[in-house]
C-alpha positions, 0 to 999 in steps of 0.5 A: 643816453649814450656816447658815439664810440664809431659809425660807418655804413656796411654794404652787406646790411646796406645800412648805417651802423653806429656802435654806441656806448650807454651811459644812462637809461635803456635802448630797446628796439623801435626807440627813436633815436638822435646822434649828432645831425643824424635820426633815426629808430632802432631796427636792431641792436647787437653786443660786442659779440654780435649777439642780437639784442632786445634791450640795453642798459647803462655800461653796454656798447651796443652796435646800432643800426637804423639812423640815417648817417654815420654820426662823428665820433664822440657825439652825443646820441639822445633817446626820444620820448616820440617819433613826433620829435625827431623832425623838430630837433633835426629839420636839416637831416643829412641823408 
């Protein structure tokens, strides 16, 4: 799906925040999501703008929040087909 550019949790949101480059596919809000050792699903996503997005294609940083850390950057994140997935490819998840 995409590349992590930079992560960090934000107080005001009181959540993690992962800024995510999409490289192939589409995210859409509610998409289970993998980055590094962390999980989680997309509660919401803005642009560079801080516009509040429902979708995003290839080319499109996206600001991310709902995983359940904040991944390294550079890391790989992968969009899954299930939620049923995320327990089987992260059994040691970080919180």
């Amino acid at each position: 799906m995409g590349a992590v550019i930079e992560a960090s949790f934000r107080y005001k949101e009181e959540d993690y925040v992962t800024t995510v480059l999409i490289q192939n596919g589409t995210l859409n809000i509610g998409d289970p999501v993998v980055a590094g050792a962390y999980s989680g699903k997309i509660k919401a996503m803005f642009n560079e703008k801080g516009k509040k997005l429902k979708t995003a294609g290839p080319s499109t940083p996206v600001l991310v929040l709902g995983l359940s850390g904040a991944p390294q950057a550079g890391e790989n994140s992968e969009k899954l087909k299930t939620n049923r997935m995320r327990g089987k490819l992260q059994p040691n998840e970080h919180r």
